[in-house]
Structures are given as structure tokens and as C-alpha cells.
C-alpha positions in Angstrom: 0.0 0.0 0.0 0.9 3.3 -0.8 -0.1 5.7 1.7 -0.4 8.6 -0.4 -5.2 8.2 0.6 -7.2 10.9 0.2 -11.0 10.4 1.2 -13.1 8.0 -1.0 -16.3 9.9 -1.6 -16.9 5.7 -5.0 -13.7 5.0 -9.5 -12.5 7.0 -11.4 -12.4 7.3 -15.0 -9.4 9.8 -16.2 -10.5 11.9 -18.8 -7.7 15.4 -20.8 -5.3 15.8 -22.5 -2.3 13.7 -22.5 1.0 16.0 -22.7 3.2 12.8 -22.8 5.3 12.2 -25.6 7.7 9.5 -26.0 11.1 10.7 -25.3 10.1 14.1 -24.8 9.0 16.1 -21.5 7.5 19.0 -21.7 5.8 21.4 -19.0 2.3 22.7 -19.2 3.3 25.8 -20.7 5.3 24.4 -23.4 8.5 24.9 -22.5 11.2 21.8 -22.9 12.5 19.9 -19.9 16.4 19.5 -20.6 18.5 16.7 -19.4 21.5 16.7 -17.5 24.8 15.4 -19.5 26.7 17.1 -22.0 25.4 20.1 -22.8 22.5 19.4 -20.9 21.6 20.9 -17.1 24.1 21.3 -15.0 24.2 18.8 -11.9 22.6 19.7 -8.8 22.5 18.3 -5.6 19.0 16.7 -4.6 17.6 15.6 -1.2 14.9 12.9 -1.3 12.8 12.0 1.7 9.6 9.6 1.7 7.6 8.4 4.3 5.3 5.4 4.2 5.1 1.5 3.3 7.3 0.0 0.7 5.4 1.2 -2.2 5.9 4.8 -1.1 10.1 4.0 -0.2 10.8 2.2 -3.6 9.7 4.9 -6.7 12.1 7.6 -4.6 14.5 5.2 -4.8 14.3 4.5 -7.9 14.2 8.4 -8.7 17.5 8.8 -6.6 18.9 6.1 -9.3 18.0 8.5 -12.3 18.8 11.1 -11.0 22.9 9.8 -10.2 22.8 8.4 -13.4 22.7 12.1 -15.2 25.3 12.9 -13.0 23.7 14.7 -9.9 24.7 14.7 -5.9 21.6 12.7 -4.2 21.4 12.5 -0.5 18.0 9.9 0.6 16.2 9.5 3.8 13.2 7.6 4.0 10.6 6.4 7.1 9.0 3.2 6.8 5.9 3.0 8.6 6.8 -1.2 9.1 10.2 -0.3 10.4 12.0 -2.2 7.7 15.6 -1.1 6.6 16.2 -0.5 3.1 20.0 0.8 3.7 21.1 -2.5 1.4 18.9 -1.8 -1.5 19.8 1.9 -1.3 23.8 0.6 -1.7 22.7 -1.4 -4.5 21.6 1.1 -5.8 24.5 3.8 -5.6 23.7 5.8 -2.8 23.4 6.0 1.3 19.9 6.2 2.6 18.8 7.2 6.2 16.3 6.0 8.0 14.1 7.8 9.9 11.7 6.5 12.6 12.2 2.9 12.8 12.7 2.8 16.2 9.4 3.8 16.9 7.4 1.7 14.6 9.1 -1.6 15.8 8.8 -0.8 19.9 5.0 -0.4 19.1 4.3 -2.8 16.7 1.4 -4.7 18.2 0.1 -1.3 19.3 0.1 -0.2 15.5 -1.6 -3.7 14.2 -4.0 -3.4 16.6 -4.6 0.4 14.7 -4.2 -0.8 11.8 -6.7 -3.4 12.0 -9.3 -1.0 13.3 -8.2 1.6 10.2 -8.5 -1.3 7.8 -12.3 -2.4 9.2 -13.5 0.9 8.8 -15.6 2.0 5.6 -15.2 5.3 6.0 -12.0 7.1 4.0 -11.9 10.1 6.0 -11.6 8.7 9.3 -9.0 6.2 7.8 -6.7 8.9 7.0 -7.3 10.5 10.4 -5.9 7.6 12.2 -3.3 7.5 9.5 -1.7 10.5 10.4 -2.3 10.2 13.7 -0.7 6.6 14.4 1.6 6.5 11.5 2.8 10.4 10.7 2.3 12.3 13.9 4.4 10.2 16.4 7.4 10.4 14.0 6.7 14.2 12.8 9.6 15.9 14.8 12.3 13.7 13.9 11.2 13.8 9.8 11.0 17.3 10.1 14.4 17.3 11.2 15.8 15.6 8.8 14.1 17.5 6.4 15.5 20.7 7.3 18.5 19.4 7.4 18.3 17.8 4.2 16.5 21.4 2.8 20.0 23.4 4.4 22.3 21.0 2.1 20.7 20.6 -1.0 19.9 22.8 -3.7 16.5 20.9 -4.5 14.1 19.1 -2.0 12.0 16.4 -3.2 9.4 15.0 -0.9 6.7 12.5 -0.3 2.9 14.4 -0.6 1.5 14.0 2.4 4.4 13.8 5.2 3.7 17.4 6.5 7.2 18.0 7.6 8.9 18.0 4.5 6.5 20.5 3.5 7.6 22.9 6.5 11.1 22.3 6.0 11.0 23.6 2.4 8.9 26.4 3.3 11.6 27.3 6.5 14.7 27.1 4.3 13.2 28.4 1.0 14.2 25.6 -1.5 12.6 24.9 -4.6 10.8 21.3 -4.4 8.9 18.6 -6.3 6.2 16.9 -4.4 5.5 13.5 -5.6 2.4 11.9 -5.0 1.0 8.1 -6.4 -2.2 8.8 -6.7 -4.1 12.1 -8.1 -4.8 14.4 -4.9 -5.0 17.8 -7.1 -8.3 18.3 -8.0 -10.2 19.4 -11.6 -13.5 19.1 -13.5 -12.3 16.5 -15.8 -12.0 13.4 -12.6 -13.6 13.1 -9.6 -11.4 12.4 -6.0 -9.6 8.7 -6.0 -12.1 6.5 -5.0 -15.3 8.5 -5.6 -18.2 7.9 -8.7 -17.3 10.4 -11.7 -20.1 13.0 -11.6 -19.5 15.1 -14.6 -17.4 18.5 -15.1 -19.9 20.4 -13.2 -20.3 18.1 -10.1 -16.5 17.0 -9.7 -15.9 20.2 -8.5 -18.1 19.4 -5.4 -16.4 16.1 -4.4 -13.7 17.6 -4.5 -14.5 20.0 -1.6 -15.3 17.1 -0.1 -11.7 15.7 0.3 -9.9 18.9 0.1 -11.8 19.5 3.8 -11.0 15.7 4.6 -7.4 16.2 4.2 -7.2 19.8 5.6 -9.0 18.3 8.8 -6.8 15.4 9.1 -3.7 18.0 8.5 -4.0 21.1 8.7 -3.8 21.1 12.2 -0.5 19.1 12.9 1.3 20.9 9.9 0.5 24.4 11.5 1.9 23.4 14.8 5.2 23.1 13.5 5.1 26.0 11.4 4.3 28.1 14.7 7.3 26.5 16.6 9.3 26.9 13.6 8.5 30.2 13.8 6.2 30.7 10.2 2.6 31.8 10.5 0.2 29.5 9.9 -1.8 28.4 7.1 -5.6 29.6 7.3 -6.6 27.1 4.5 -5.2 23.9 3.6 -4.5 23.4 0.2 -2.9 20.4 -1.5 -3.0 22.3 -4.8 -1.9 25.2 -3.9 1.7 25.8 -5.5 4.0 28.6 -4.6 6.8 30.2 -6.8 9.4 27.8 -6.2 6.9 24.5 -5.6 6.3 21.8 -8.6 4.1 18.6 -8.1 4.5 14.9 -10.0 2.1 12.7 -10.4 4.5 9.4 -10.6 1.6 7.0 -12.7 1.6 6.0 -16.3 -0.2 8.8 -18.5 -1.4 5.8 -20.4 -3.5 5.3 -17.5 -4.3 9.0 -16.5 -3.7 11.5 -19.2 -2.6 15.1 -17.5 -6.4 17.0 -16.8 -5.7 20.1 -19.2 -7.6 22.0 -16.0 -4.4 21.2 -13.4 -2.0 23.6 -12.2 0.8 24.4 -14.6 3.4 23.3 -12.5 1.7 20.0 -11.1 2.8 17.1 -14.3 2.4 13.2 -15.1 5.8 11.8 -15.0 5.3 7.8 -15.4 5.8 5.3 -12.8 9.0 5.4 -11.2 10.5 1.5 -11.4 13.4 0.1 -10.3 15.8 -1.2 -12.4 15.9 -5.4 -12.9 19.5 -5.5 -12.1 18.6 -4.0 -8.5 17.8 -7.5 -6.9 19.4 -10.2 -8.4 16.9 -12.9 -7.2 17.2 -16.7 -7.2 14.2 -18.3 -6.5 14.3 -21.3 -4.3 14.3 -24.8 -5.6 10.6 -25.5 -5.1 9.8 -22.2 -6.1 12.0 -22.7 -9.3 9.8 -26.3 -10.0 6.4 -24.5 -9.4 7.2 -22.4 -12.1 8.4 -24.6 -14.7 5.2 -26.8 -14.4 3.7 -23.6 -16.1 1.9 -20.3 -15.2 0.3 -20.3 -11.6 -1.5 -17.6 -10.1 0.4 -15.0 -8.2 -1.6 -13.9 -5.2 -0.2 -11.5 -2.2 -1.5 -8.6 -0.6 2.3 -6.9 -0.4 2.7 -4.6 2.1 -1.0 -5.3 3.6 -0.1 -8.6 5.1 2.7 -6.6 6.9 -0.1 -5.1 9.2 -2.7 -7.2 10.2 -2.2 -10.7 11.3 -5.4 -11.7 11.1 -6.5 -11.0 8.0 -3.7 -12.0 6.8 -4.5 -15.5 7.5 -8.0 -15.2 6.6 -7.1 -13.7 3.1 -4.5 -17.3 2.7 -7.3 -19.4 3.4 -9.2 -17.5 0.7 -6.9 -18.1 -1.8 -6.5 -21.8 -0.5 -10.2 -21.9 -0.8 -10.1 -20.2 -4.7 -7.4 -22.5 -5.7 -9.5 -25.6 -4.6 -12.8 -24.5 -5.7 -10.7 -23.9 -9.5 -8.5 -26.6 -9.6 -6.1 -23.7 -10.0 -2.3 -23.1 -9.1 -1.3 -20.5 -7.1 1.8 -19.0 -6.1 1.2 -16.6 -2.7 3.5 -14.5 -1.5 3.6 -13.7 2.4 5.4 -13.4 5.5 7.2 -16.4 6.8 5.9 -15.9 10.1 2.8 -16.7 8.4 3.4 -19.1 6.3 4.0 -21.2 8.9 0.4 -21.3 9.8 -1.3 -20.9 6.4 -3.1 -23.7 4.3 -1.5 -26.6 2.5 -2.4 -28.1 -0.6 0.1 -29.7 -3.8 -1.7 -26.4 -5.9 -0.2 -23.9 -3.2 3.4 -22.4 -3.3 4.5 -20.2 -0.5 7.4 -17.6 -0.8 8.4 -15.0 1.7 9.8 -12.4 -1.2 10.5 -12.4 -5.3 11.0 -9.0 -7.1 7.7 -8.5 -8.8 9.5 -7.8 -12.6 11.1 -11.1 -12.7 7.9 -13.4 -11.3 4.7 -11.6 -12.6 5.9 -12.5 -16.4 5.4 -16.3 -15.6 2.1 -16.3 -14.2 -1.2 -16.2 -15.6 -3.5 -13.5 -13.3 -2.1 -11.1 -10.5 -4.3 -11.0 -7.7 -3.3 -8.1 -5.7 -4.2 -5.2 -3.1 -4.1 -2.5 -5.7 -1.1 -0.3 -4.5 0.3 1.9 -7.5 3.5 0.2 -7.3 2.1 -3.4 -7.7 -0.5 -2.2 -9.9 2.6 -0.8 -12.6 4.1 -4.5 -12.3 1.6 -6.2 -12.9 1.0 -4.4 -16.5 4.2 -4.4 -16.8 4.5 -7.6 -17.2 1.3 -7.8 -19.1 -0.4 -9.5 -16.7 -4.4 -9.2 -16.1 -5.2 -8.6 -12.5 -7.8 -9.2 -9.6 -7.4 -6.4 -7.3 -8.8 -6.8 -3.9 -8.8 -3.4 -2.1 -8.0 -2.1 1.5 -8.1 1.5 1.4 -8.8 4.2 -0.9 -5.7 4.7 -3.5 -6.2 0.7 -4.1 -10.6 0.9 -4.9 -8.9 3.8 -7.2 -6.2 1.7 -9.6 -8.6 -1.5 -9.1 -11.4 0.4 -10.9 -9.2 1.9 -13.7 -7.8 -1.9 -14.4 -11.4 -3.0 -15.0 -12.2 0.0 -17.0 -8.7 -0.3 -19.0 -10.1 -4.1 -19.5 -7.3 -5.5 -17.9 -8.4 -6.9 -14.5 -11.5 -8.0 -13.3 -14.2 -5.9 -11.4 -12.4 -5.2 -7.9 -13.5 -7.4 -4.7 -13.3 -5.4 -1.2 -11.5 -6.6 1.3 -14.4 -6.7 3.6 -16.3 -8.9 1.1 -13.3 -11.6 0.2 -13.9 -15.2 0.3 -12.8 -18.0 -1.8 -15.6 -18.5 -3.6 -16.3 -14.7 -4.5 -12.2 -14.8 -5.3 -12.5 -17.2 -7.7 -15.3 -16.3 -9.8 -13.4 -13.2 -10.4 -10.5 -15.5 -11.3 -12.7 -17.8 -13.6 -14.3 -15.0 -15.1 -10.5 -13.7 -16.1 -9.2 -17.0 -17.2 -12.0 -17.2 -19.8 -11.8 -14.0 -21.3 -8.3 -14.1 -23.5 -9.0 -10.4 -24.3 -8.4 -9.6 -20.7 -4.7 -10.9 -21.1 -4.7 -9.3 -24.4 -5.6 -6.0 -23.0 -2.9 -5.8 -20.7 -0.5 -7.2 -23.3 -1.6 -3.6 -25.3 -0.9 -1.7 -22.1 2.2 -3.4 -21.2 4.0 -2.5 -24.7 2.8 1.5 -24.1 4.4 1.7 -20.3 7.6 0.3 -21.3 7.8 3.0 -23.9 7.8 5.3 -21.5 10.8 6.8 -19.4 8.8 7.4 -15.9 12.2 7.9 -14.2 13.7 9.9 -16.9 10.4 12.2 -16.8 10.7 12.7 -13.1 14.5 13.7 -13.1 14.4 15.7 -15.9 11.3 17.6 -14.2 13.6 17.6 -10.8 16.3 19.6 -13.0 13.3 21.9 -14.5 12.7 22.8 -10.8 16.1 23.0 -9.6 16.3 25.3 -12.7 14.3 28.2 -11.0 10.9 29.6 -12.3 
């Protein structure tokens, strides 16, 4: 799960003008975006900080890679709301990382799942983010902010995770120029309704998005303007994600062949692409009976990624589902889980446990993706041109399950709240026996691996870093 959520008020069915062209970024106003290189921009030292689960820790990595790779300083710290240490992966790939927070997060952890799973049983959006921000963001706040400000004093650029309030501050303390980044669209226009919510038109979009903007403000407003008082900065009277200043830019990290750029947005908020790591990142091996499930043909691939990192429970209740879908199909499936788990979960000859296998090099060899609908998982799984049965938990994930069914390549999303093996494997069944599902997402994988997300992202980074 990313945990870029902003309040479900029912999908989404992006609608504009598409400013993408292959090869070639441009800003809203027209103007080329130049890379870095000879004769390109001149390098510039950039200060990345994210805060989140995995899929909000690996697309900054991933930009930290581009970015060293036309020749810039990067400096990376990143809080994971699981506690989990990315320092190898950030070595891997070129560069030092600090983390921020862990401490925290793994002295509470049954205090957190017991949150989460309250968060996760709730159907309403707006009080999910409260308790977000509240269990996950506030506790942490002071020691993100300073690392931002720190981070904001030695760079010449800041780049910095939407919703993690302190980054914000920081940049508006020291005065840098930054790029938030955000994995879901959070700015509003006529042309979309909020993540989440049903599409009402170009004249009633406007209302939903009222809606969320008050969600958010009331879920942080409040926190962000404490710190800007002790930091000595006046407060904000109205909270405004879309709000930009002079020296502010904001990137949408998703495929534009998914959501075109609203010609209504903000001249300085863009579509970049997904941010993907490179293949050569994790070097992967699979075990031997992982290796021999494979090669008896395409299983498939079921996990709830980071998800099953927070709830116990439902963890085991979502392996017994896909158990019970397997059985009821006479199907093959590979799940991916926790070990801790694993030990307790359902076994069957058409079951294949493995604790972790980089999405890019497994999703290729299977036949359906069933998955929570995080933006990260969600780009792998077309990617690899793989059709997909997304089974939300919270609002970004309703959001990229209902665009895969409208895209035709996934089945109509199943809640959380309503899985059970038999519901799981109609939606299975119902994939399996429609080849122009696969074929769909065949057509889409071939138009995202076109495109340069990373490359977008860094030359908008230099764009910023450029001035206005």
C-alpha cells in the first residue's frame, strides 16, 4: 500500500489531454525539460525524503537512481511505517539512505496492528486517513521534520513524499525549490472526480472535490500548522494540496497511459510515469521448489504486499481464501507472504509459499495477478502484461482496481471486507475465460515500457532545480 489516501467519496475514469510524448517532457506551458549530460543541465545536488510503506520507499528510490545516473549529488532518507531497513537496496543502488523512525514503529508494533486493523475495518475514508496520520505520521513528525531541514540546508533541490507534512515545512523554512511527488491524483479538476469517488461530470466534480480537500485539511491542517508556529512561520488559514507557490512543482508518478494530464491542473503539477526500479537492483534466485512450481507452467500469483505486513489476522484469513479459490478452480497458485505466516497458512500440492520475489522477474510467468491494488504493484503487474484481480483495503487501491477494469485488464475489484474463496475465484474464472483480458494488458504493457517514468521525473527535478 501506498499511503499517499485521500478520502473516498466511489472510480475513477481519467479523462484530458495527454502531454506525454515518448522521449520528450514538456511542461504545461510548453517549455522543454532538458537533461543533465553534456550540454545538458548542470548537476545539482537533490535531497529525497519519503515516508510510508514500501510502495511509497521504492519509486524515490528508484528516482535517486536516475537522477545519479545524469550525473547529480543525491542524498535519501526515508521512514518506513513497518520499520523495515532499506540501507542494502539503497547501496545497491548507488547511494546512502537514512532512515528515519524505525525505532518507533518496531517498539509499538502490536500497538500499530492493533490500529491498523481498526483503520482497515473501517468503511469510511476520512476517518482512515485520520488515524493514519495520527498513528503512522504524527508520532514520527519531529524527527522527519528534522531531517528535512537538514536535508532542505544542504541541498539545492528538496524532493518529498505528498502527504508527510514536515517536508512541507522544511522547504517552506529554508526556502528551496521542491517537487512533491504523489501516487495517486490528490490535485483536483472538473475532468476526474477524488480517487475512489463515482465520476459526476465537469460540473459536479468540483463538489467532491471539496469534499476531500476538507477531509485532508481536517486530518492535516492542524499538525502541519503546529510546526510552522514553533518553527516560527505563520500558519496556514486554508489547507491546500493544490496550492503551489513560486518555487513548488508537483509529480504525479503514474503512467499517463492510464491517466492523461487534466488540461484544468495547475501548470506546475505534471504526469511523470511510474518510477520502477531497475531489474539488475535485486538479483533474485528463486528457491528450488519455487523454481519447480514455475516450470510446471503459469500459476496464479496472489499476495497482498505490504497489507499482510499489518494485520495478522487478516492475513490468515485472506490465505485461506486463496486456498479456498485455488480448490474450488483446480487452480495453481503462487502466494507471497510473510514467513511468520506461512508457517500457519493452508497446505495443498496447488499452493506455493514464498516470503519475497521481485515483482518484474515473477509476474511474467504467471497467468492473473491478484493483488491489493497499491500503484506500485498495480505498474508491475501491467508491466509484465499480466491481467489482474485487485482486492482493495483502502482508498488509492478501490482507485487503480477500478481503472484496471475500465482499462479491461483486471476484473471488477472485490473489497477486502467482502473476500472469500468463492467470490475470489469467480473473479478468477471470469478472467481465465476471457483471452482479451490478457490481451488488454498485453496492449498496455507494450505503451508503459515506452515510457521513461524515471527519466520524466528527473528531468522535471532539473526543470525545478532550474528556477521559475
Amino acid at each position: 500500500m501506498a499511503l499517499g489516501i485521500i478520502p473516498r467519496v466511489g472510480g475513477l475514469l481519467p479523462r484530458g489531454n495527454n502531454l506525454w510524448r515518448v522521449g520528450i517532457f514538456r511542461d504545461f506551458v510548453g517549455r522543454p525539460v532538458v537533461p543533465s549530460g553534456p550540454g545538458g543541465a548542470s548537476a545539482v545536488r537533490v535531497g529525497l525524503v519519503t515516508w510510508g510503506t514500501e510502495g511509497d520507499v521504492r519509486p524515490f528510490f528508484a528516482l535517486a537512481h536516475a537522477l545519479l545516473a545524469r550525473g547529480h549529488e543525491v542524498s535519501v532518507a526515508y521512514c518506513n511505517v513497518e520499520g523495515r531497513s532499506f540501507d542494502a537496496l539503497a547501496t545497491t543502488l548507488g547511494f546512502r539512505a537514512t532512515a528515519v523512525g524505525a525505532d518507533y514503529f518496531l517498539s509499538n508494533r502490536e500497538a500499530l496492528f492493533e490500529a491498523a486493523r481498526r483503520s482497515l475495518s473501517s468503511g469510511n475514508p476520512m476517518v482512515q486517513l485520520r488515524r493514519i496520520v495520527r498513528d503512522l505520521l504524527d508520532p514520527i513528525a519531529p524527527a522527519l521534520l528534522e531531517q528535512a531541514l537538514a536535508m532542505a540546508e544542504a541541498n539545492d533541490v528538496l524532493v518529498g513524499h505528498f502527504l508527510a507534512y514536515p517536508i512541507t515545512n522544511a522547504v517552506a523554512k529554508v526556502g528551496r525549490p521542491a517537487l512533491t511527488v504523489t501516487l495517486q491524483p490528490v490535485y483536483r479538476s472538473r475532468e476526474y472526480a477524488p480517487p475512489g469517488s463515482p465520476d459526476l461530470g465537469r460540473w459536479l466534480n468540483p463538489l467532491l472535490w471539496r469534499l476531500a480537500d476538507s477531509a485532508m485539511a481536517g486530518a492535516l491542517q492542524r499538525p502541519t500548522n503546529r510546526q510552522r508556529v514553533a518553527l516560527g512561520m505563520a500558519p496556514i488559514e486554508r489547507f491546500d494540496i493544490g496550492h503551489f507557490g513560486p518555487l513548488e512543482w508537483g509529480a504525479l508518478a503514474v503512467s499517463p497511459s492510464l491517466f492523461p494530464r487534466p488540461s484544468d491542473w495547475h501548470p506546475r503539477a505534471q504526469v511523470t510515469g511510474f518510477l520502477s526500479m531497475p531489474e539488475s537492483a535485486e538479483p533474485w534466485e528463486p528457491p528450488r521448489e519455487v523454481g519447480e512450481f514455475l516450470a510446471e507452467g503459469p500459476p496464479v500469483f496472489a499476495s497482498f504486499g505490504s497489507m499482510f505486513n499489518l494485520d495478522d489476522v487478516l492475513t490468515q484469513e485472506a490465505l485461506r481464501a486463496f486456498a479456498g479459490a485455488a480448490e474450488r478452480e483446480r487452480l495453481r497458485v503462487l502466494v507471497q507472504a510473510p514467513a511468520s505466516l506461512v508457517e500457519r497458512a493452508p497446505r495443498h500440492p496447488r499452493l506455493c509459499y514464498v516470503q519475497h520475489c521481485p515483482h518484474a522477474q515473477v509476474f511474467p510467468r504467471c497467468s492473473v495477478i491478484v493483488h491489493h491494488g497499491g500503484a506500485g504493484t498495480t505498474q508491475s503487474s501491467l508491466l509484465a502484461g499480466r491481467p489482474s484481480v485487485v482486492v482493495p483495503h483502502v482508498t488509492d487501491q478501490y482507485l487503480w482496481g477500478s481503472v484496471l477494469h475500465r482499462q479491461g485488464a483486471g476484473s471488477s475489484p472485490l473489497r477486502r471486507t467482502w473476500l472469500t474463496a468463492g467470490r475470489l475465484a469467480k473473479r478468477l474464472r471470469w478472467v481465465l475465460d476471457r483471452p482479451e483480458v490478457t490481451a488488454r494488458a498485453e496492449a498496455l504493457a507494450r505503451e508503459l515500457r515506452a515510457e521513461d517514468g524515471c527519466g520524466a521525473a528527473a528531468a522535471l527535478v532539473e526543470r525545478v532545480a532550474a528556477g521559475p
